[in-house]
C-alpha positions in Angstrom: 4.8 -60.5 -18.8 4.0 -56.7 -18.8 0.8 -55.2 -19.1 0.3 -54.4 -22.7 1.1 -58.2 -23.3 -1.3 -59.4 -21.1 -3.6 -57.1 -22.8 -3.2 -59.0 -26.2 -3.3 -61.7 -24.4 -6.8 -61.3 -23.4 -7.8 -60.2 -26.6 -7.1 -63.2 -28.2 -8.5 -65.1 -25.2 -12.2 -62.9 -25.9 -11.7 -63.7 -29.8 -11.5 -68.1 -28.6 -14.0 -67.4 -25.6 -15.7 -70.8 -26.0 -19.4 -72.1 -25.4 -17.9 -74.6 -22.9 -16.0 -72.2 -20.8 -18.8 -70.1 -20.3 -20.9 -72.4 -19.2 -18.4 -73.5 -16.5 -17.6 -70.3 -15.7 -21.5 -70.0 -15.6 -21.6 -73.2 -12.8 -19.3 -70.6 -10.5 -21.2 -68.6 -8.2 -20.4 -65.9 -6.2 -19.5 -63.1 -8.7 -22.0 -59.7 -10.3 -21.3 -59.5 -13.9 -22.6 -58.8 -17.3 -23.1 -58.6 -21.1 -22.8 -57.1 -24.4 -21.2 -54.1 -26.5 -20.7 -52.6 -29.8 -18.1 -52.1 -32.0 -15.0 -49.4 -31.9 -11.9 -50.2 -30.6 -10.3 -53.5 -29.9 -10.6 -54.2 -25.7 -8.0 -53.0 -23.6 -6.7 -50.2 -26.6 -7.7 -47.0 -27.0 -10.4 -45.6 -29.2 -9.1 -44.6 -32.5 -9.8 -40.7 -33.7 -11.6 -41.7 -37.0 -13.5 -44.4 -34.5 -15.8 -41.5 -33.3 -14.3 -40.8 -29.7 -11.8 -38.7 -29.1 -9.0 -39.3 -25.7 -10.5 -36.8 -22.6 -8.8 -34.0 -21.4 -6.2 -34.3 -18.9 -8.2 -33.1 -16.1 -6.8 -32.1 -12.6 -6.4 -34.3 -9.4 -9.5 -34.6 -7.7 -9.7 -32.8 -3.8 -12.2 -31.2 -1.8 -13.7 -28.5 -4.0 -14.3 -24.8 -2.9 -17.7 -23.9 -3.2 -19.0 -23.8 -6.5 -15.4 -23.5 -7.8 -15.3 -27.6 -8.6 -13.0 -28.6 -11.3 -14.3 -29.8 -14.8 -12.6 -32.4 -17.1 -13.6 -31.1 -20.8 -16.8 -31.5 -21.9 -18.7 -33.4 -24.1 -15.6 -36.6 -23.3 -15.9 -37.5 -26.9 -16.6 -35.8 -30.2 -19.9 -38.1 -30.8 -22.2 -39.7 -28.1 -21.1 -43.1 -26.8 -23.4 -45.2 -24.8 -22.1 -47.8 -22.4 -24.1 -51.1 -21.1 -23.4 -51.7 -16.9 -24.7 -54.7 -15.2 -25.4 -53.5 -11.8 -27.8 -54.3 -9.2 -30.7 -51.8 -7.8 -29.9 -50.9 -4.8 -33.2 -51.0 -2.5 -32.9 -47.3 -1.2 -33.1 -46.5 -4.6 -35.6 -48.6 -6.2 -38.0 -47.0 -3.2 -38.6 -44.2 -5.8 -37.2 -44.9 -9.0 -37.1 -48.3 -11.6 -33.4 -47.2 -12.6 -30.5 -45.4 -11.9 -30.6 -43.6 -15.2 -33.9 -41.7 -13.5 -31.6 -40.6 -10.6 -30.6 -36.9 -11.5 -26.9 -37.6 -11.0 -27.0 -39.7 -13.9 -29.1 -37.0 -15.8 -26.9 -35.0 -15.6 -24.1 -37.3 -16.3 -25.5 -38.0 -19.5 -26.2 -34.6 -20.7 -22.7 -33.0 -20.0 -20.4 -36.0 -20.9 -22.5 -37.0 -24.0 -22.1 -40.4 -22.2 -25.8 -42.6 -21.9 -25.5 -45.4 -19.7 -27.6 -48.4 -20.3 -28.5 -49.9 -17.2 -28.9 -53.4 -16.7 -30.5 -54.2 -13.2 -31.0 -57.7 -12.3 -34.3 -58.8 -10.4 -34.0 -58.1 -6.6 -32.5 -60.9 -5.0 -31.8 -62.5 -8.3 -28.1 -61.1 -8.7 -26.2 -64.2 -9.0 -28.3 -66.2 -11.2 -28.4 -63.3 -13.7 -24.8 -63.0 -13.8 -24.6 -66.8 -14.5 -27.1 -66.6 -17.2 -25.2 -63.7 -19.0 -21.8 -65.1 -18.7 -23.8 -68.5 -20.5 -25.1 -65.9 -22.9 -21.2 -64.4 -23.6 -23.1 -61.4 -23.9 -20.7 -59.0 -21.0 -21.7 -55.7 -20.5 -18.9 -52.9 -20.8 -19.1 -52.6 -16.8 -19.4 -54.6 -14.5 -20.4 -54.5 -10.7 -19.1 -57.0 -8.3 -17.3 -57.7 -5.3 -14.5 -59.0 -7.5 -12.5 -60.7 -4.2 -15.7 -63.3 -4.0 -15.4 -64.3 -7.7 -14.7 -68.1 -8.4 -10.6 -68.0 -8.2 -10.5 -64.0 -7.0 -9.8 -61.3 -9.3 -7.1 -62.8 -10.7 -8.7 -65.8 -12.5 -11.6 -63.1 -13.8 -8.3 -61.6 -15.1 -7.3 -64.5 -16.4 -10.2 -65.5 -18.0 -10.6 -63.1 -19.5 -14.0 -61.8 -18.3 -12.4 -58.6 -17.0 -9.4 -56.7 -18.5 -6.6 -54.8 -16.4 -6.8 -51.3 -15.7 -3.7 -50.1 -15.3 -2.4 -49.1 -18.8 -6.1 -47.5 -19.4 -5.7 -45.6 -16.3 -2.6 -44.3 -17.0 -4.1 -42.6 -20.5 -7.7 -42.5 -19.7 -8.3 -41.6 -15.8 -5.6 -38.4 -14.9 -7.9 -38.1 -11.8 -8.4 -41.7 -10.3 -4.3 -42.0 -11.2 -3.4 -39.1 -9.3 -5.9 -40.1 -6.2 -4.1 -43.6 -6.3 -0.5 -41.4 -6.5 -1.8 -39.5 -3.2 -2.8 -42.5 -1.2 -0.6 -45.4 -1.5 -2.3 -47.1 1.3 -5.5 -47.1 -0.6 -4.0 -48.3 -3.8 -2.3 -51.5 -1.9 -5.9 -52.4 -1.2 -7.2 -52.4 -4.3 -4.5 -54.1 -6.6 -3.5 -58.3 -6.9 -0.4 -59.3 -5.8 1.1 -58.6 -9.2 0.0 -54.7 -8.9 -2.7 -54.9 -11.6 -6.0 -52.6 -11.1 -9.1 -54.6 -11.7 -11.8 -52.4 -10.8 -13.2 -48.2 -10.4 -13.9 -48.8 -6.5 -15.6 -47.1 -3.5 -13.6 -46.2 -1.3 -13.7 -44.4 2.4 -10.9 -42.3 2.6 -12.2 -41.2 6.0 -10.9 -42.9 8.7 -14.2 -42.7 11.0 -16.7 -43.5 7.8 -15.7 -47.1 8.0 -17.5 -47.3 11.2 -20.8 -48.3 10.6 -21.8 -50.9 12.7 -22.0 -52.2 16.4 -24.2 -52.9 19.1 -27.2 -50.5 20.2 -29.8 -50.7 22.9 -32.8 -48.9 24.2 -31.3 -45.8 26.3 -34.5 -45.1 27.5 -34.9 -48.4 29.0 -31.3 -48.2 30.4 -32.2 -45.1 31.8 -35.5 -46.0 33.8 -33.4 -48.9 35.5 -30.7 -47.0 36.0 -28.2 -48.9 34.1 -25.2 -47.4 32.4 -24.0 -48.6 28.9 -21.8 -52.2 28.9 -18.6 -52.1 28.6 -17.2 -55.6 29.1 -18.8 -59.1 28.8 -20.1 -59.2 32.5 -21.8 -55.7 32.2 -23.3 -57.2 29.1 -25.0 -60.2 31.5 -25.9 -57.5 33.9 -27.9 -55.2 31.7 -29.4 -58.1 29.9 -30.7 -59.6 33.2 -32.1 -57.0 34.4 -33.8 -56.5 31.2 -35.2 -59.7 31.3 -36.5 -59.5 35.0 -37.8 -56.2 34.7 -39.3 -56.1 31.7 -38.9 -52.3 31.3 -40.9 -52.4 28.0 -44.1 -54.5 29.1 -44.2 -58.0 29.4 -42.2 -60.7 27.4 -39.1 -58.4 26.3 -36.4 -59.8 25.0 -32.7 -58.5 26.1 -31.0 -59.3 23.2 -32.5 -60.1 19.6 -30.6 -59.9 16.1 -31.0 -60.1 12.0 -30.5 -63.3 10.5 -27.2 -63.0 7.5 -26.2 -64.4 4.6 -24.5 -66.2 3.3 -23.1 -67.6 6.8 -22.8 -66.2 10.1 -19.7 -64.1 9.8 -22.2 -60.5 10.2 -24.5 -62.2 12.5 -24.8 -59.7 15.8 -24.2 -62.4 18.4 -21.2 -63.3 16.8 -19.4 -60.2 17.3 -20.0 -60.7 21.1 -16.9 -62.9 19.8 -14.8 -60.1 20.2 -14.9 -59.8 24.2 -12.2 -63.1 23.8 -10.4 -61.3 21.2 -11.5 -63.0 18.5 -14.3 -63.0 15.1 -16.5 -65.6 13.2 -14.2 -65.9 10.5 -10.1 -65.2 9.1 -8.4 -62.7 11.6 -4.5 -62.4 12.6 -3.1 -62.0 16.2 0.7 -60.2 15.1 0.7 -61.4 12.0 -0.4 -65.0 12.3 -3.9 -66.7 10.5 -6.1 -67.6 12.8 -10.2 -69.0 12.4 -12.3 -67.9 15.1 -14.5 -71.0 14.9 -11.6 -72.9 15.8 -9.9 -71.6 18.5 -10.0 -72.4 22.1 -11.2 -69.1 23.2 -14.3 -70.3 21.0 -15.5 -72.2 23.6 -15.6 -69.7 26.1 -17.6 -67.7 23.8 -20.5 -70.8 23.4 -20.5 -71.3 27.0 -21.3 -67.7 27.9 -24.2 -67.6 24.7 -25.2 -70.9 26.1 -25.7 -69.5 29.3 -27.0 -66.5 28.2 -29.6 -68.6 25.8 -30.9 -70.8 28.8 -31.8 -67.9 31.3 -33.6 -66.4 28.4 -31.2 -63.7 27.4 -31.2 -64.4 23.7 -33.9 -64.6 21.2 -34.8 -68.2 20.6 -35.3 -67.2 17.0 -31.8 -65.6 16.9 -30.8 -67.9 13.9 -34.0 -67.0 11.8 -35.6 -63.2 12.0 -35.5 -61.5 8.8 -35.2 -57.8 8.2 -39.4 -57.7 9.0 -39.7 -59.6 12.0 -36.5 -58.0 13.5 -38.5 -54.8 12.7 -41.9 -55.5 13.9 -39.9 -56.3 17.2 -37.8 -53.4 17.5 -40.5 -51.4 16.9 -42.9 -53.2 19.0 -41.1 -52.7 22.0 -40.1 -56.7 22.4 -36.2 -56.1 21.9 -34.0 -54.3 24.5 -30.6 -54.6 22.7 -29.2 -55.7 19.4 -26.3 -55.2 16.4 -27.4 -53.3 13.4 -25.7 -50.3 11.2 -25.8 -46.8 11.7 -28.4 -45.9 9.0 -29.8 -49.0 8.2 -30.2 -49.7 11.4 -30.2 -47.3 14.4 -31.6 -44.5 11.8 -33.9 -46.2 10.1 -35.8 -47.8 13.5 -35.7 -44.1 14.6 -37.0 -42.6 11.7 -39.7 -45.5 12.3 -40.2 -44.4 15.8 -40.1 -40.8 15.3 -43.6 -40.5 16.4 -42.7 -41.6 19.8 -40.7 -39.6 21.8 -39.8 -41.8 24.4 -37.8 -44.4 21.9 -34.4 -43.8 22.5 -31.1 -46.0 20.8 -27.8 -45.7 22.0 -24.4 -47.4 20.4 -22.3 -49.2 23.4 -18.6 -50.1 22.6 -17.5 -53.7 21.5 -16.8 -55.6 24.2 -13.4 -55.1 26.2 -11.3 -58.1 25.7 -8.8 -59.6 28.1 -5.9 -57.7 27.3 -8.2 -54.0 28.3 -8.1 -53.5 24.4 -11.9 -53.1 22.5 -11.6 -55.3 19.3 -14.0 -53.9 15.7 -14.1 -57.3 13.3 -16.8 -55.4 11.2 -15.5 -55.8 7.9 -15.4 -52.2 6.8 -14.1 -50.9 9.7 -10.3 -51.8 8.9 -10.0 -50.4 5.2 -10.7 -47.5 2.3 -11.5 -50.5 -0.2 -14.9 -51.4 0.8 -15.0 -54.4 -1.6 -17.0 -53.7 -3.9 -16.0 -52.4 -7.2 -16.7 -51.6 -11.1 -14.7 -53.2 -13.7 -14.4 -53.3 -17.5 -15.9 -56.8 -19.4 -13.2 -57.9 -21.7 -15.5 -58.1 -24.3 -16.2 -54.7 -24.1 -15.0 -52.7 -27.8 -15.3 -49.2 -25.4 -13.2 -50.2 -22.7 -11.0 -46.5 -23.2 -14.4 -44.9 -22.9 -15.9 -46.8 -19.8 -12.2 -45.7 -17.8 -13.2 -42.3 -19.2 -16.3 -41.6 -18.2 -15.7 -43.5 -14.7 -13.1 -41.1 -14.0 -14.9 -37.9 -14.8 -18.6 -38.8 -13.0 -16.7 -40.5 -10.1 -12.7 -38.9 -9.6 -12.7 -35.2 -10.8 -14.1 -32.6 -8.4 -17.0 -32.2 -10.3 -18.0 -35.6 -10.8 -17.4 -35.9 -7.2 -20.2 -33.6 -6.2 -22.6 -34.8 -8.3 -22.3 -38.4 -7.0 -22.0 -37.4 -3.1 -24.4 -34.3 -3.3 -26.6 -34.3 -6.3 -27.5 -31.0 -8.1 -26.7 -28.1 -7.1 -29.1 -25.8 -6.3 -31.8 -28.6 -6.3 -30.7 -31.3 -3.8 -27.7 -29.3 -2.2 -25.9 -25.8 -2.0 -22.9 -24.1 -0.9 -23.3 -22.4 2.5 -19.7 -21.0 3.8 -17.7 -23.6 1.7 -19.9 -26.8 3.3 -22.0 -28.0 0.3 -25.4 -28.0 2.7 -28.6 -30.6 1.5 -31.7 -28.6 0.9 -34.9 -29.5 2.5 -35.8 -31.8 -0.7 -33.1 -34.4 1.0 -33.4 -33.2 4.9 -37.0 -32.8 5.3 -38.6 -35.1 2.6 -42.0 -36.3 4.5 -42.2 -39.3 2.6 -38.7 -40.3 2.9 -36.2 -41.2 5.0 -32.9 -38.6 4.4 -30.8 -41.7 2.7 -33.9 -42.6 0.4 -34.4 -39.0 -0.5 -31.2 -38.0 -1.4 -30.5 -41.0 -3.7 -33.4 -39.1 -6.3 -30.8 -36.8 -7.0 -26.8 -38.2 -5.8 -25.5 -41.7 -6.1 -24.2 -41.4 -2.3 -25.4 -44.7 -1.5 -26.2 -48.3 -3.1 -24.7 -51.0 -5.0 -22.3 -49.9 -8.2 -20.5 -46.8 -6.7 -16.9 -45.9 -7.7 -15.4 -42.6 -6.0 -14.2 -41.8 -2.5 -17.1 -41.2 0.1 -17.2 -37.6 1.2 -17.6 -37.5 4.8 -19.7 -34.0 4.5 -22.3 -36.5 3.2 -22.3 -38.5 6.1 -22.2 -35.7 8.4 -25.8 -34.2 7.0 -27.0 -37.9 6.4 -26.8 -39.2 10.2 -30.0 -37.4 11.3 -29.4 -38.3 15.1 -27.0 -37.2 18.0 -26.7 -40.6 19.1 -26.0 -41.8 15.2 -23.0 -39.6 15.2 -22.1 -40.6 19.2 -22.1 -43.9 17.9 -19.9 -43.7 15.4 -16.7 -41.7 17.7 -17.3 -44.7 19.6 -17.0 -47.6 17.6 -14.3 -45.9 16.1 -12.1 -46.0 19.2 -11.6 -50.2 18.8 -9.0 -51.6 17.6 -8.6 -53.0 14.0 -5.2 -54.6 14.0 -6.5 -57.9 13.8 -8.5 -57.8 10.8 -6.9 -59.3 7.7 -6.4 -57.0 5.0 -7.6 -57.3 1.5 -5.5 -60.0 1.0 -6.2 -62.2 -2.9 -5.2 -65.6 -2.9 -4.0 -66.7 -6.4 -6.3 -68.4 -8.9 -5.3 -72.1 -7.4 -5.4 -71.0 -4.0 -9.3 -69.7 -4.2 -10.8 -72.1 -5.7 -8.7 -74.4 -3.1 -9.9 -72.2 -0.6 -13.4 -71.8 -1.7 -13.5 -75.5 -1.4 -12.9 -76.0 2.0 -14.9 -72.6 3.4 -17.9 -73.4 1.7 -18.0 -76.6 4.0 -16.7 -75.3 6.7 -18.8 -72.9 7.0 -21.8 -74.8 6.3 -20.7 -76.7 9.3 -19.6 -74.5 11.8 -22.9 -72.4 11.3 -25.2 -75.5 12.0 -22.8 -75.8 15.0 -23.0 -72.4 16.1 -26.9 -72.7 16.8 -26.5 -76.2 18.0 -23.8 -75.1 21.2 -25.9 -72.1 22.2 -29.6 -73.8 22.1 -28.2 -76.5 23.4 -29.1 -78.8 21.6 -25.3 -80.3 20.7 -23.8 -80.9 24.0 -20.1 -78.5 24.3 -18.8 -81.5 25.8 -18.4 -82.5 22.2 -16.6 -79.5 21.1 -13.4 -81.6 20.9 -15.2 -83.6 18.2 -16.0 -80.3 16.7 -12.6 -79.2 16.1 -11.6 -82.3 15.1 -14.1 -82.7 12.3 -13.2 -78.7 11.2 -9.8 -80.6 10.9 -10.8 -83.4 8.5 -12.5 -80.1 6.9 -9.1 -79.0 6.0 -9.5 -75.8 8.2 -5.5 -75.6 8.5 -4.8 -75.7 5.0 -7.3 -72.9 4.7 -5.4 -70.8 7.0 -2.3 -71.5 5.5 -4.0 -70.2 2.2 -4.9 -67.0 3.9 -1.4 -67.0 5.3 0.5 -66.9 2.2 -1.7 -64.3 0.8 -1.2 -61.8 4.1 2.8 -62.3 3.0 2.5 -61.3 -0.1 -0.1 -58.5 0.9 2.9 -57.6 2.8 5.3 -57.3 0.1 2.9 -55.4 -2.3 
């Protein structure tokens, strides 16, 4: 079936989009979507002359600008104003200081040189889910939609299916001359963001960077390391050693504990203890080893890794609220000089807790490498680490009637130069200018005394939070990692090894809601077990059982899902 079929195909899906399917679409979780529209062209086809929008101006390939030479698609995109509805979340850096993104500058601008207003929908904080499930009971889609489209009940291509989302690819090819022309230049990027079938589903972020995808690993207190004399770990052993010398010297008072972490969601995969997983090679979660589906959670080397936490647990090592500290009490610890060592990002974590410690001189972080495995060879599982495609992108409802002008406008404010300035930079001359070529933040975003750098610079760019579609320019996060040791950081975590992270692979329709199934459980399981093994409290003696009862779980047809979608990634 080609495109333009499938196309007409939806359409007449959206025209028989029944009560009933909503609602079980509704009963899914998982996915960030939206509501309603107006009228204009039929979805998926292009806005017709008469129709009040006109087809934008082939604009050139987006690159990396010359100072205040950036390239313009046409302006106004369309002979009248169009407005556009976009169901995305507030991010929390930016709801600091505004109640919505159409009060960010970037957007005012937007909307004043594209004749383009974008009508924001922004579900409650913490709330995302259930307002996409209330809106898709509604039938009421907004024309985009934010989501991390891979999570969605049967992937991207059931959404597809469904109709709920249209493809992108014929709508590109008219519509977005600069997204189209960054796909044609990167290959590797476009394989990462297509289904199996080749069929573009979403505007995405993307990190065309290598060394931005590194934004996470382990940090502890340098200063601390420093008045005992103690280097930086390298290997699981060095880890013990640093953390026991922590705990009998208590180089921060009394009661310090060596190694303390953030509680995730939905499961464990992101937990920092977890990645101590790595030292054996492996990850809490889907990973290959030359090509072959593995489960950390159920592999021998597992053990090893609960023996060692158990160890580390019952000499006092580990926070015995490891399993339960949210963002607060993680902070009220760092901060109160309780935790020695811990997992966290590079600006959420290690920059913010400095920018809350700035007062005291003596609070020092520094990033140590994942731990080196057997085979001499530093393993990164963080999930960003290993591709451009960061997950998370925005695509058009198929109920939208201006799906020609969402692709439009997409393209110009996030894929031509000039788009591309406003979203990683701001305004020129307000939040940024051009020094020698470099487009240099202003003291507005650099020395805001209210704000951290991240939070002040999102009241002008869109360089960071939930709903972003261009590629990430890495002279933004050069001027936005405030510290030496943020930058340090980052070299080294880059210097793992990713080759046994799984790609962006997308099982079919079938095979995720098969797959969603049996993870769901799985992990429900093997989380409860997790804190279990290294408390104590479940004996490893039983881990035998454990692995059998991951069996009864289905966890090898589950891999075998994942495998089957890493061959066809393969082939894409």
């Amino acid at each position: 079936m080609n495109r333009m079929n499938r196309i007409d195909r939806m359409n007449r899906m959206n025209k028989g989009f029944s009560f009933s399917m909503v609602v079980a679409l509704a009963l899914l979780a998982g996915a960030c979507s939206s509501g309603g529209s107006t009228s204009n062209p039929a979805p998926g086809e292009p806005p017709k002359k008469e129709e009040a929008a006109k087809s934008p101006q082939t604009a050139p390939a987006p690159g990396t600008p010359a100072a205040g030479n950036a390239k313009k698609p046409k302006l106004p995109l369309f002979d009248k104003p169009v407005e556009l509805s976009w169901f995305v979340e507030l991010d929390a850096r930016v709801s600091a200081t505004k109640k919505n993104y159409s009060e960010v500058e970037a957007f005012k601008l937007l909307e004043k040189e594209t004749g383009v207003k974008i009508n924001f929908k922004h579900p409650p904080s913490g709330m995302v889910n259930e307002q996409f499930n209330l809106m898709i009971a509604s039938g009421d889609l907004t024309d985009i939609m934010t989501s991390s489209w891979a999570s969605y009940p049967g992937g991207p291509e059931k959404a597809l299916n469904d109709g709920v989302i249209l493809p992108l690819n014929e709508l590109i090819d008219k519509y977005a001359p600069n997204f189209k022309q960054f796909l044609n230049d990167h290959p590797d990027i476009k394989k990462e963001i297509v289904t199996d079938s080749g069929t573009i589903y979403s505007f995405p972020l993307v990190r065309s960077e290598n060394w931005l995808r590194y934004v996470f690993g382990f940090q502890l207190r340098q200063d601390w390391l420093e008045q005992l004399g103690l280097k930086v770990p390298e290997t699981i052993d060095d880890w013990y050693t640093v953390l026991k010398a922590f705990k009998e010297k208590n180089p921060g008072g009394k009661g310090v504990i060596p190694f303390g972490n953030q509680t995730t969601k939905p499961n464990f995969s992101d937990l920092p203890l977890a990645y101590f997983m790595s030292a054996w090679g492996n990850t809490y979660g889907f990973y290959q080893v030359d090509g072959k589906v593995k489960f950390g959670p159920a592999d021998p080397e597992y053990k090893q890794f609960l023996e060692t936490m158990n160890k580390w647990y019952k000499e006092g090592l580990i926070d015995p609220d490891f399993a339960a500290t949210d963002a607060k009490q993680f902070d009220a610890k760092v901060t109160g000089h309780k935790i020695a060592a811990w997992g966290a990002l590079l600006n959420g974590g290690m920059g913010r807790l400095m920018d809350l410690m700035k007062d005291d001189p003596s609070f020092k972080i520094v990033g140590a490498p994942m731990p080196k495995a057997k085979d001499g060879k530093n393993y990164n599982f963080h999930k960003d680490a290993s591709r451009a495609y960061t997950g998370s992108g925005n695509a058009v409802s198929g109920k939208s009637k201006k799906s020609a002008e969402a692709v439009a406008w997409m393209d110009a404010a996030g894929w031509s130069e000039w788009g591309h300035n406003i979203m990683n930079f701001g305004i020129e001359g307000v939040s940024y200018n051009w020094e020698n070529g470099y487009p240099k933040y202003t003291d507005k975003v650099l020395k805001d005394p209210n704000l951290p750098v991240v939070n002040a610079l999102n009241q002008y760019a869109f360089s960071s939070g939930s709903g972003r579609f261009f590629d990430q320019d890495a002279r933004y996060f050069e001027q936005v990692l405030s510290y030496p040791q943020q930058k340090e950081a980052s070299v080294l975590w880059a210097k793992a090894s990713t080759d046994r992270q799984l790609p962006p692979v997308t099982p079919t329709p079938a095979e995720s809601t098969k797959l969603a199934s049996i993870i769901n459980e799985v992990y429900t399981y093997t989380d409860s077990m997790f804190v279990k093994f290294i408390n104590g409290t479940e004996p490893l003696s039983n881990f035998d059982a454990y692995i059998a009862r991951l069996k009864q779980m289905k966890i090898d047809e589950a891999i075998q899902i994942n495998q089957a979608a890493l061959e066809r990634y393969k082939k894409r």
